[in-house]
Structures are given as structure tokens and as C-alpha cells.
N, C-alpha and C positions, 0 to 999 in steps of 0.2 A: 780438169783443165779450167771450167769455169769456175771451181774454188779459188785457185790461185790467182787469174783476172781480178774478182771479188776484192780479195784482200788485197789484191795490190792498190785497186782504188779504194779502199779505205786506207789507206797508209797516205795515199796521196792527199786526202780530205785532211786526215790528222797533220800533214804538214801543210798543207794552206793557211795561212794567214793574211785576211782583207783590207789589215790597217797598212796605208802608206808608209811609204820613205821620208826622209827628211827633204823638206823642196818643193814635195810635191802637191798638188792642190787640194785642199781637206773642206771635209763639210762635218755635218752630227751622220749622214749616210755614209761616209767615205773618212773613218777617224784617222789619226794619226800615229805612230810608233807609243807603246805605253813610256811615259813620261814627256814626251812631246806636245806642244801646246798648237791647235789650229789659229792663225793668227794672221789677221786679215784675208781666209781661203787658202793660205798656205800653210804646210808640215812647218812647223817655226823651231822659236825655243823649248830650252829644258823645261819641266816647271817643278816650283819648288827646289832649284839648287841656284848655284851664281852666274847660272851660263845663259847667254844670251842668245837671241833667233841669228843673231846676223855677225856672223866673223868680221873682226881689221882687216884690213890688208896685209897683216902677216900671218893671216887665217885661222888667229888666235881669237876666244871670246872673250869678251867682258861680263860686266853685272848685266845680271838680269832685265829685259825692258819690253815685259807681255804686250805693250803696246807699240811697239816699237820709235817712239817719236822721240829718241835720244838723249830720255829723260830715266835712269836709275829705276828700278820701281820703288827701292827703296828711300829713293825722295819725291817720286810721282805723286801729286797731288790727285788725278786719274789715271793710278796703272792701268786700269783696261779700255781707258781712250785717250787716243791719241791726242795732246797737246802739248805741241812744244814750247809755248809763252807762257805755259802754265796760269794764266792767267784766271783768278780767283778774287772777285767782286766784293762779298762780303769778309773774307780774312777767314772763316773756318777751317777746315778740314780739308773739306772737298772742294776742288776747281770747278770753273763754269761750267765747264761741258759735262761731269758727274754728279752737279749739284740739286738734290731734288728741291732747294727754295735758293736760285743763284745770290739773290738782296736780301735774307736775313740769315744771319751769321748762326749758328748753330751744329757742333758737332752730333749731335742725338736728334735728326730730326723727324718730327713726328708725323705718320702720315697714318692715322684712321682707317680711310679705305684704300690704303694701300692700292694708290693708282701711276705711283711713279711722283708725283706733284706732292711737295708739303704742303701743311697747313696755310704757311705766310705767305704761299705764292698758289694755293688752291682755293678757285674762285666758289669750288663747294666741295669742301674739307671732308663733308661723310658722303659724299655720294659719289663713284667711282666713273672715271670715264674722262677726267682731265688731263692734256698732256702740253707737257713744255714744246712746242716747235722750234723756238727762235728762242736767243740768246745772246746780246752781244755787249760785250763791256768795257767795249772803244780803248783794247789794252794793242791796238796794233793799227796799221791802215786799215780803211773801207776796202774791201775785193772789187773786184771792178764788177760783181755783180749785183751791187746796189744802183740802182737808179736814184741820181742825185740829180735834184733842179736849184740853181745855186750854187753858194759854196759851202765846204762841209773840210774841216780839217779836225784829223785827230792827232792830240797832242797833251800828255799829262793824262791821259785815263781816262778823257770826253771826247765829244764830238762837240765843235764848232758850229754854228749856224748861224752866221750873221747876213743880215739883210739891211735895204735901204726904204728911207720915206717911201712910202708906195709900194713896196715890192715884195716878197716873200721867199723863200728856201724851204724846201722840201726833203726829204730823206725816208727813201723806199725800201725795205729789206728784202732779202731774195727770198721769199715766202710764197708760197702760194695763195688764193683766194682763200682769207677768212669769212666764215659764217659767223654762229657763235664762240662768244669767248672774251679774253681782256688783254688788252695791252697797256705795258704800265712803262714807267718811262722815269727815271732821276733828273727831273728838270731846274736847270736855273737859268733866270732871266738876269744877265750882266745891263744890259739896258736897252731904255724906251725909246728907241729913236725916231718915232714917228709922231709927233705931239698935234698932229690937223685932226686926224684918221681914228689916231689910237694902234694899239700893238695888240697882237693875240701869240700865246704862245701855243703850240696845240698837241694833241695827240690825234690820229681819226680813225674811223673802223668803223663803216668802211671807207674806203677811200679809192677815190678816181683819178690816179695821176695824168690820165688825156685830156680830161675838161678839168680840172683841181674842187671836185666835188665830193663831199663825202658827210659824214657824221662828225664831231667837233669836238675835244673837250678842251678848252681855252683855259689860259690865266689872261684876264682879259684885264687890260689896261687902259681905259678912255681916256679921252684929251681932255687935258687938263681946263679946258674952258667948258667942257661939257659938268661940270661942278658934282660928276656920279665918281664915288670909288671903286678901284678895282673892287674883282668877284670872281666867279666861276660859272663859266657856262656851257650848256650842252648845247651845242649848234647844229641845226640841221640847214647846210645848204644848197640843196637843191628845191627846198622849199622856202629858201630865205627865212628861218624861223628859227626861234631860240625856244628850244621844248623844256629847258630848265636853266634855274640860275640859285647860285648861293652866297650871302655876299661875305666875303672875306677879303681884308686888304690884305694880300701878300706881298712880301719884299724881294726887292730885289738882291742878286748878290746871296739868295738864299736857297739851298735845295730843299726841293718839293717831290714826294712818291705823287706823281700822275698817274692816273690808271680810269680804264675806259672800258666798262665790260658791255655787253651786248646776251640777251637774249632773245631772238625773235624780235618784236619789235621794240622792247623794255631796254631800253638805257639808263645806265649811270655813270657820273661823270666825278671821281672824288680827288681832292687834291688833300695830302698829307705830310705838315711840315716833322719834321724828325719829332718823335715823340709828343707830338699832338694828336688832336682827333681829325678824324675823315672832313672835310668839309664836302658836301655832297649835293647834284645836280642832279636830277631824274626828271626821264618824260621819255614820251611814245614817238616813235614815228615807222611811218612803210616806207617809206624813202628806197629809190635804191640806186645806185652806181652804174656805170659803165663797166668799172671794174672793180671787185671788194677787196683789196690791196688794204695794208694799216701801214701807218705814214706817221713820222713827226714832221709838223708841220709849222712855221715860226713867220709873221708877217708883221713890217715894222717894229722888229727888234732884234738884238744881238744876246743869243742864247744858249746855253752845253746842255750838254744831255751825257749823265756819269753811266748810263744803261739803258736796254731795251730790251723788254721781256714781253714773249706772245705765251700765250696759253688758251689754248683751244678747248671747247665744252662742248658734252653732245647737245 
């Protein structure tokens, strides 16, 4: 009697099978039917045929769309993430949201220590531990989860940021508090409209949107009676001090790679017209914020920004 027991529950083991249904919630512990794709937590699509995770409504499928954002995969610039704008900054291959250097164009691109971050966009190329956070390439509205001081429209593949004599515009990303690392920014300054004062256009990191304190990397434009040319400079405000300066007259009407990196107390502050060299700003400071937020930041002038790219370093 206990023989037959026995074998009866091996018969039953032998037809157990652990992998899900189609529908149903899937993890790497909990897989899915063989040929089925886990896809966003759920038993999805075919993979590898023409069938998609999600039937029409005459519960018929279509082409294939691993990522389900109702993009083909076979013209998804990110089959395995989700974006439906497709939107793709530098023209290669890959879309923003898959691209390991979003601003330089590159189908083959090259990553050393293979940490997820290219060369063009890795603040240290061999040394592993950098990561893209943020990414945005003003190919749609702001979500309402930026914190905008001012106004900010996007229109044509920028973000707007214009301001008056006196007053300034801010633009916060949904980020958490940056430590180290660099934010870099496609800036152009349209014009200087504060001729008493002077204009700064900025990048910061950190930055304090409660009191507007932070670290600075300006294209700094003085008034035109102060008889100083534009430059570049690295500002620390909360101790009213400029920890660096380079001088370079830059034009207006022209885009500039800004980028602002941060380690510990070591900043630099470089501004880079298309195919020229780095003009560069460096100096120390302890400084610290209320809150370490990074910010473009634009006062007495009207200004775009073609992207904004975070990238975090241990």
C-alpha cells in the first residue's frame, strides 16, 4: 500500500509545473509559461515571434512590443523600455531612456568599466560606479513633478527660461539629493536683459530651492558699463564668493555643453562650445545647503536648455 501512495506522489511532482499562466504576476522566482516574456511583473508577450503581450479589442494580437509602450519593437528605439515619444537627443541608435551617453551620438558606444555610463557622459571612464539618474530632452511638457520658480515652457526640443531685470527662473528636476557627481545642461543664452546688474546663466549642485542657495556654474555676462568681459565662473553662494573664473567671451544665440561636477569639496565648472575645448573653472569649497537639489538656474536673461543630464559618482 505504501508503494502505491509513493508513486502516486511522484507522478504528481512529475506533473507539477511552477511557471505561471499568461496574466499572471511574474518575477525571476515565479517565471513565466516557456516562450512567454515577464513584462512589467506580468506573464506578457510571445517572445521572439510577432505576438504581442496585449490583445485589440477583437482579441486579436499585433507586432511584438516587449515593452509595451505601443511602439513595434521593430521600430522601438528602446524595446525594453518603455517610451512612447521615442524621444532620442543625440540622433543614434538608442533613445534617451536606453542610452548609455544620451548627448553624444554613437551607435558602438564605448564603456571601459562597464558601469552602464559611456565614456562621453562618464565623469571617470575607468573607474566603475557612475550612474545616469536623470535625463530629460524637453521632447514633451515638464510633469508637474518638477518644481518650477518662474516660467519654463517647452517648445521645439528646449525648455524656455525667461526672466526680468532683477529677477531670476529656476528649474528643479524630480531627483533626489545629489552628493557627488555632474550635471551638464545644453545651454543657450537668447539674451541679456538685465544691463545694471548683469545676467548669469547657471547650472547648481547643490542647490537650495527654499533660500536659492547653492554652488554656481554661470556664463556670466556683466554690465556693459562695468568694461569686464563675459567668463565663467564657479560661485559659491552662501558664502558670497567666486572659488573660480575662466575668461571666455561666449555668444549669445549659441549652444554651450555646461557641466558642473562635484567631488567632495572639489569643483569644476566647464563650459564647452560644439567642437571646442572645455573652458574650465575650479576651486574648493564646504559650503552646504539646506537642501542638495541641482537646478538650472538663469537670472536677468532669457535662456533654453536643449537637455539635462545627472550623473552620480561614488
Amino acid at each position: 500500500m505504501r508503494v502505491f501512495v509513493l508513486l502516486g506522489l511522484v507522478g504528481l511532482i512529475a506533473c507539477y509545473d511552477p511557471r505561471l499562466g499568461p496574466g499572471a504576476p511574474c518575477s525571476d522566482l515565479a517565471p513565466c509559461p516557456t516562450g512567454q516574456a515577464c513584462v512589467t511583473g506580468t506573464c506578457g508577450g510571445v517572445i521572439n515571434t510577432v505576438v504581442d503581450a496585449a490583445p485589440g479589442i477583437d482579441g486579436k494580437v499585433s507586432a511584438a512590443d516587449l515593452d509595451l509602450d505601443g511602439v513595434a519593437d521593430t521600430s522601438d528605439n528602446c524595446p525594453k523600455n518603455a517610451n512612447t515619444d521615442q524621444g532620442n537627443e543625440d540622433g543614434d541608435n538608442f533613445g534617451d531612456v536606453c542610452d548609455p551617453c544620451p548627448i553624444e551620438a554613437s551607435n558602438t558606444p564605448s564603456d571601459p568599466d562597464a558601469d552602464g555610463v559611456a565614456d562621453g557622459c562618464d565623469p571617470h571612464p575607468n573607474l566603475p560606479g557612475d550612474k545616469i539618474v536623470f535625463f530629460e530632452g524637453f521632447h514633451k511638457a515638464l510633469q508637474a513633478t518638477w518644481q518650477v520658480v518662474g516660467n519654463a515652457t517647452v517648445a521645439g526640443d528646449f525648455v524656455s527660461l525667461p526672466t526680468v531685470a532683477g529677477n531670476y527662473t529656476a528649474l528643479v528636476p524630480p531627483i533626489p539629493s545629489m552628493a557627488n557627481g555632474t550635471i551638464s545642461a545644453g545651454l543657450i543664452v537668447d539674451q541679456n536683459v538685465d544691463v545694471v546688474d548683469g545676467a548669469e546663466t547657471t547650472i547648481a549642485m547643490p542647490y537650495s530651492p527654499a533660500d536659492t542657495e547653492g554652488v554656481f556654474c554661470e556664463l556670466v555676462a556683466p554690465p556693459p558699463s562695468s568694461g569686464v568681459a563675459r567668463y565663467v565662473s564657479l560661485w559659491d553662494s552662501p558664502q558670497d564668493r567666486e572659488r573660480g573664473s575662466r575668461s571666455f567671451v561666449w555668444s549669445t544665440a549659441t549652444q554651450y555643453r555646461v557641466a558642473l561636477s562635484r567631488t567632495g569639496n572639489n569643483y569644476a565648472c566647464a563650459v564647452t562650445p560644439s567642437g571646442g575645448q572645455a573652458q574650465t573653472a575650479s576651486g574648493q569649497t564646504g559650503s552646504t545647503t539646506m537642501e542638495s537639489k541641482v537646478a538650472m538656474w538663469v537670472y536677468g536673461a532669457n535662456a533654453r536648455a536643449a537637455f539635462l543630464l545627472v550623473v552620480s559618482s561614488p
